[in-house]
C-alpha positions as CSV (number, residue, x, y, z in Angstrom):
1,X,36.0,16.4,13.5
2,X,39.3,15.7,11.7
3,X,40.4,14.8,8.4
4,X,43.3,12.7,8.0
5,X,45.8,13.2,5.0
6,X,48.2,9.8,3.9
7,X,50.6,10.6,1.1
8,X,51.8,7.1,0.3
9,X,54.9,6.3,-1.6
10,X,56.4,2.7,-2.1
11,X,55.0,1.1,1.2
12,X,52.3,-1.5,-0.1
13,X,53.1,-3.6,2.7
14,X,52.0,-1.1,5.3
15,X,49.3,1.3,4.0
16,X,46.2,-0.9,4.4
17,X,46.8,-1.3,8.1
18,X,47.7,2.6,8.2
19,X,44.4,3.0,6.6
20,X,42.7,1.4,8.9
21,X,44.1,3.2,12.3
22,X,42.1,5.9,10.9
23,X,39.3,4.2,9.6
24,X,38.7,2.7,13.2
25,X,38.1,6.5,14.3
26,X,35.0,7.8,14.9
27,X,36.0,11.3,14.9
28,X,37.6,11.2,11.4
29,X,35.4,12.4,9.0
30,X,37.2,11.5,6.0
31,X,40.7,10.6,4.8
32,X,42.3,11.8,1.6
33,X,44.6,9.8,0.2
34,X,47.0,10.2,-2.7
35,X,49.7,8.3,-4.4
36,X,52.9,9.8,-5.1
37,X,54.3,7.7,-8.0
38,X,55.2,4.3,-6.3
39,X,56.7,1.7,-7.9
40,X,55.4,-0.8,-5.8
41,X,51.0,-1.8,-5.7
42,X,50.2,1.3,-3.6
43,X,48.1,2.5,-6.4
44,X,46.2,-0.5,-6.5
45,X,45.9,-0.8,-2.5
46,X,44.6,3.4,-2.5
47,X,42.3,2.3,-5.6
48,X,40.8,-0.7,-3.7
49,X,40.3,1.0,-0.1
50,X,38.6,4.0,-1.6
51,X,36.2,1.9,-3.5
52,X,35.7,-0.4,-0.5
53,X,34.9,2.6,1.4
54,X,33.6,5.4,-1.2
55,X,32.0,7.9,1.6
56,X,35.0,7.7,4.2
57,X,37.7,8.1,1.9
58,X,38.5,10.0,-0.9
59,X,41.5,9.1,-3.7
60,X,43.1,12.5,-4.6
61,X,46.0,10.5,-7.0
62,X,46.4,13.0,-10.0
63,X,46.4,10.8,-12.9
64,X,49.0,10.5,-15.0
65,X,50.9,9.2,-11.8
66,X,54.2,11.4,-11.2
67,X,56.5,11.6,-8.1
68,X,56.3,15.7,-6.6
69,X,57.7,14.8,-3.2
70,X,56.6,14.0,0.5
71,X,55.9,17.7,1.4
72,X,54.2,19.4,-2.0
73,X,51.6,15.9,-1.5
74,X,51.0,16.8,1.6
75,X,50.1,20.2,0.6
76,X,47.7,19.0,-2.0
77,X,46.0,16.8,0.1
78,X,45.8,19.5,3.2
79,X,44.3,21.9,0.6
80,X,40.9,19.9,-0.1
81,X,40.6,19.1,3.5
82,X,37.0,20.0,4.7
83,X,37.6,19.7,8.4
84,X,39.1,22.3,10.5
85,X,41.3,19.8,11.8
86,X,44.2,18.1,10.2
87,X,46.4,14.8,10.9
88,X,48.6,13.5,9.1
89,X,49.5,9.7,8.9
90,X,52.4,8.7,6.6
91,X,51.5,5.4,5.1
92,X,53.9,3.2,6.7
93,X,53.1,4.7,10.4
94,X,49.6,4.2,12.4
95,X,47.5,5.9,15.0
96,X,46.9,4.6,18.5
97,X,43.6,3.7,19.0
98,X,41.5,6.9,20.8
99,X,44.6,9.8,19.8
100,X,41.3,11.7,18.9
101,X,39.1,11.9,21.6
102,X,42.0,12.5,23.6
103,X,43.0,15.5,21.3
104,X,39.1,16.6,21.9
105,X,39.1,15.8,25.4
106,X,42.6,18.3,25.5
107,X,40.8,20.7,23.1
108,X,37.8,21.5,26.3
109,X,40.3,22.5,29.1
110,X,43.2,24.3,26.6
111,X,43.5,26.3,23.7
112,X,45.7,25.4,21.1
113,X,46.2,24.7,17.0
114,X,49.0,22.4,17.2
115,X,49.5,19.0,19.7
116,X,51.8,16.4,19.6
117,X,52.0,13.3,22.1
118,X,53.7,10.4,22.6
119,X,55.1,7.3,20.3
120,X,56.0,3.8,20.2
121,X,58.9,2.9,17.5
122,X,57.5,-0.9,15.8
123,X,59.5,-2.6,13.3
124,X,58.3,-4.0,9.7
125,X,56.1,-7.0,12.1
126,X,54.9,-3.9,13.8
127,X,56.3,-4.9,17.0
128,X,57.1,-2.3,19.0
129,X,60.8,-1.9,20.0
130,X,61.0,1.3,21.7
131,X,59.2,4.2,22.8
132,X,59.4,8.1,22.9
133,X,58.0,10.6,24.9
134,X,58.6,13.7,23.3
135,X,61.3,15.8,25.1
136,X,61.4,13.9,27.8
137,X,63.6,11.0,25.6
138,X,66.0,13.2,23.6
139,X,67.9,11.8,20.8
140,X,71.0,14.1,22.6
141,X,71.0,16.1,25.9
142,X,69.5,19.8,26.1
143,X,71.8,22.4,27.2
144,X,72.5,21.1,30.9
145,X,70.4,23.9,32.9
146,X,67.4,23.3,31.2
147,X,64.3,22.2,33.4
148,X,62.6,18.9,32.4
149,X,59.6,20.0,31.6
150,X,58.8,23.2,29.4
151,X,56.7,25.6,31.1
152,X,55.2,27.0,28.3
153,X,55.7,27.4,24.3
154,X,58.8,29.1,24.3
155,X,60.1,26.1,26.4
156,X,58.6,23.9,23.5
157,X,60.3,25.7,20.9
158,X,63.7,26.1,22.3
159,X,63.9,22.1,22.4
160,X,62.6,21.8,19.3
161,X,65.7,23.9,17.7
162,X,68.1,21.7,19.5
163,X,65.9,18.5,17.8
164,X,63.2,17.4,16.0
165,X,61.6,15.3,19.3
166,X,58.2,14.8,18.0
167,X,59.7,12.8,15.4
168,X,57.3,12.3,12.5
169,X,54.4,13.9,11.0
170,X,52.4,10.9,11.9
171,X,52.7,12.7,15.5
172,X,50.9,16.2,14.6
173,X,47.6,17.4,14.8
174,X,46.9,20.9,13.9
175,X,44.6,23.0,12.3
176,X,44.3,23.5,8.2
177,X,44.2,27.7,9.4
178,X,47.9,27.4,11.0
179,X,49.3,25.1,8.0
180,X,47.9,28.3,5.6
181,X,49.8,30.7,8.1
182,X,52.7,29.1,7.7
183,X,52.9,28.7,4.4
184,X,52.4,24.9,3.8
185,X,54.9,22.4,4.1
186,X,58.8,24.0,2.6
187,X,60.1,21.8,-0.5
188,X,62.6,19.9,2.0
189,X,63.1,16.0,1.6
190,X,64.7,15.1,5.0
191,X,63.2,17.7,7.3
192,X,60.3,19.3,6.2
193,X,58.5,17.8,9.5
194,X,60.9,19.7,11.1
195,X,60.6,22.6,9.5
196,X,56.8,23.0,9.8
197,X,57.2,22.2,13.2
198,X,59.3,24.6,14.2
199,X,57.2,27.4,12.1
200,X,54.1,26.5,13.9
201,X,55.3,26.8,17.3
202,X,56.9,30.6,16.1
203,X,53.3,31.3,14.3
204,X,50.7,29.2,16.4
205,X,49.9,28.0,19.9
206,X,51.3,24.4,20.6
207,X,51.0,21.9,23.1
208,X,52.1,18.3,24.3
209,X,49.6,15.7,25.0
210,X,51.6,13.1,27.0
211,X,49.6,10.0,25.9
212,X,50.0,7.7,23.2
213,X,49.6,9.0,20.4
214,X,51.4,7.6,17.4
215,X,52.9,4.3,16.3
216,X,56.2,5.0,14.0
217,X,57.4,2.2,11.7
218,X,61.7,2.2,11.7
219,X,62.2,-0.1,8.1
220,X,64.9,-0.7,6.0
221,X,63.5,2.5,3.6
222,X,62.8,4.9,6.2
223,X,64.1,8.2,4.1
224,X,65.8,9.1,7.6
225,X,68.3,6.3,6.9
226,X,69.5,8.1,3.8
227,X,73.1,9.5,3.8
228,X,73.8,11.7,7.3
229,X,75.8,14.6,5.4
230,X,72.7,15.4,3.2
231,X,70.4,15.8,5.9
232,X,73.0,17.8,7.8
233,X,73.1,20.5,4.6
234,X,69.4,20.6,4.9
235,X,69.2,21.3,8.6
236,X,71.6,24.1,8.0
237,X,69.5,25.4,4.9
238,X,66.6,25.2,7.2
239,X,67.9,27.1,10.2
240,X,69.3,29.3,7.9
241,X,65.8,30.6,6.4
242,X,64.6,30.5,9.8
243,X,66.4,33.3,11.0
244,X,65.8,35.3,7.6
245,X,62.1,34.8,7.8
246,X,61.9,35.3,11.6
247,X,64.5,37.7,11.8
248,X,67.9,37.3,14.3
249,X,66.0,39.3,17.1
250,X,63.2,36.2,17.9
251,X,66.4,33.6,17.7
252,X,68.4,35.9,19.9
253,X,67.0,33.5,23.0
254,X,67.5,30.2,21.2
255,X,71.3,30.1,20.6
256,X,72.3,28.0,23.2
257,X,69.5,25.2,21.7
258,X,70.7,26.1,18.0
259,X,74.2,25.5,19.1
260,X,73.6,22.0,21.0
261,X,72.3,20.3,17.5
262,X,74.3,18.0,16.6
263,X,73.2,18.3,13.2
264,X,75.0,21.6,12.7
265,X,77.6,20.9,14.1
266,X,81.0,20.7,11.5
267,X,82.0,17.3,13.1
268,X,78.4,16.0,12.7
C-alpha cells in the first residue's frame, strides 16, 4: 500500500481535484495533508476534505498556521507516514488514474525503491498541452554519444545531472526507508526535487516506468517561473554539495553530463 503526502500552499483552485486523484486509488491507504501558510482558502478546502473523509485522510496542519517551505513540509508529512511506500502529489498536480497498480505490477518482476514514469503537462482548465517522457523528451540534448535509452542506473543518473527530466515530485514514488537514507528533502526552494532525486539514485535503486504516470499543472504561479538567475545559484549550490557529500571520485564519470547543464553554465 502507499501513502500519499500533499503539502498545499496557495492553490485553492486545484487541491480538491488533486485530492481526489488519490482518493480514487485503491491502493492508497491514507493521505496526509498539510497546509503550509496560504493566503488563499486552502485551509478551509484541507479542513473540509479531511472531515468529509475522516478514515482516508488525515490533516497534519500545525496550528498556528506558519509558512516553513515546500521541502521541510514534505518532510513532516513523510515522517508520520505509516506505509512503506511514499508518493508525493503537489497540490496543484494529479495522478493518472491506475499509476499504482502499475507501480505494483513493476514492483513483482523488478526490484527497486525509487520509480518515476511518464507525464502529461495541463494548463489551469487542466487541459493537457504537452507531454513528457522522461529522458526520452529532454528539455536540452545529452552529450551527443549517449545511447537513447539508459541501460542501467548509472545511465539514469548521468542524465539526471545534465537535467532534472522527471520534472516534479508529483512524478516519484519511493520508499519512506530511502527518503530516511538520504536525509529528507535539503532546504532548497527551486530544486529540492532535484536534489532528492539525484541523492536517491547515488543511495538507492531507481527505475523508469514508461507509462503515464503523473499529470503536471504549468500556471501562472508555478515557483519554476520565478527569476532564472536564482535558480541557476541554487543548481550550482546543489552540485556543489553533491560532490562534497559524494566525494569528486563517484562524479569523476559524470562530467561530461555536469558540463552539458545549461543551468551552470555562466551564459545561462
Amino acid at each position: 500500500m502507499f501513502t500519499v503526502v500533499i503539502p498545499t500552499y496557495n492553490h485553492e483552485r486545484f487541491l480538491a481535484e488533486a485530492a481526489a486523484s488519490a482518493m480514487t486509488e485503491a491502493l492508497v491507504s491514507e493521505i496526509l495533508i498539510a497546509d503550509d501558510g496560504s493566503q488563499d482558502n486552502s485551509l478551509e478546502i484541507v479542513e473540509k476534505l479531511c472531515g468529509l473523509y475522516p478514515n482516508k485522510i488525515r490533516n497534519l496542519t500545525q496550528y498556528p498556521v506558519r509558512n516553513i517551505g515546500a521541502h521541510a513540509m514534505l518532510n513532516r508529512l513523510i515522517s508520520q507516514a505509516r506505509s512503506e511506500w511514499i508518493a508525493v502529489l503537489n497540490s496543484d498536480d494529479k495522478f493518472a488514474p491506475g499509476r499504482f497498480s502499475v507501480v505494483r505490477n513493476r514492483l513483482r518482476v523488478s526490484r527497486f525503491d525509487f520509480c518515476f514514469g511518464n507525464l502529461s503537462i495541463i494548463d489551469d482548465a487542466s487541459l493537457v498541452i504537452g507531454r513528457k517522457r522522461a529522458f526520452l523528451d529532454p528539455q536540452f540534448p545529452f552529450p551527443e554519444d549517449e545511447e537513447a535509452l539508459p541501460s542501467d542506473a548509472n545511465g539514469l543518473l548521468r542524465r539526471l545531472c545534465c537535467q532534472n527530466y522527471i520534472a516534479t515530485t508529483s512524478n516519484m514514488v519511493f520508499t519512506k526507508d530511502l527518503w530516511a537514507r538520504v536525509g529528507g528533502f535539503r532546504d532548497y526552494r527551486y530544486v529540492h526535487d532535484w536534489d532528492f532525486a539525484i541523492r536517491s539514485m547515488f543511495c538507492g535503486e531507481p527505475v523508469y516506468i514508461p507509462e503515464h504516470m503523473t499529470f503536471y499543472r504549468v500556471h501562472e504561479s508555478n515557483t519554476i517561473k520565478e527569476a532564472r538567475d536564482r535558480q541557476n545559484r541554487e543548481v550550482q549550490e546543489l552540485f556543489s554539495a553533491l560532490k562534497t557529500d559524494f566525494g569528486e571520485e563517484r562524479f569523476s564519470g559524470l562530467g561530461r553530463y555536469i558540463s552539458a547543464n545549461e543551468y551552470l553554465r555562466a551564459d545561462a
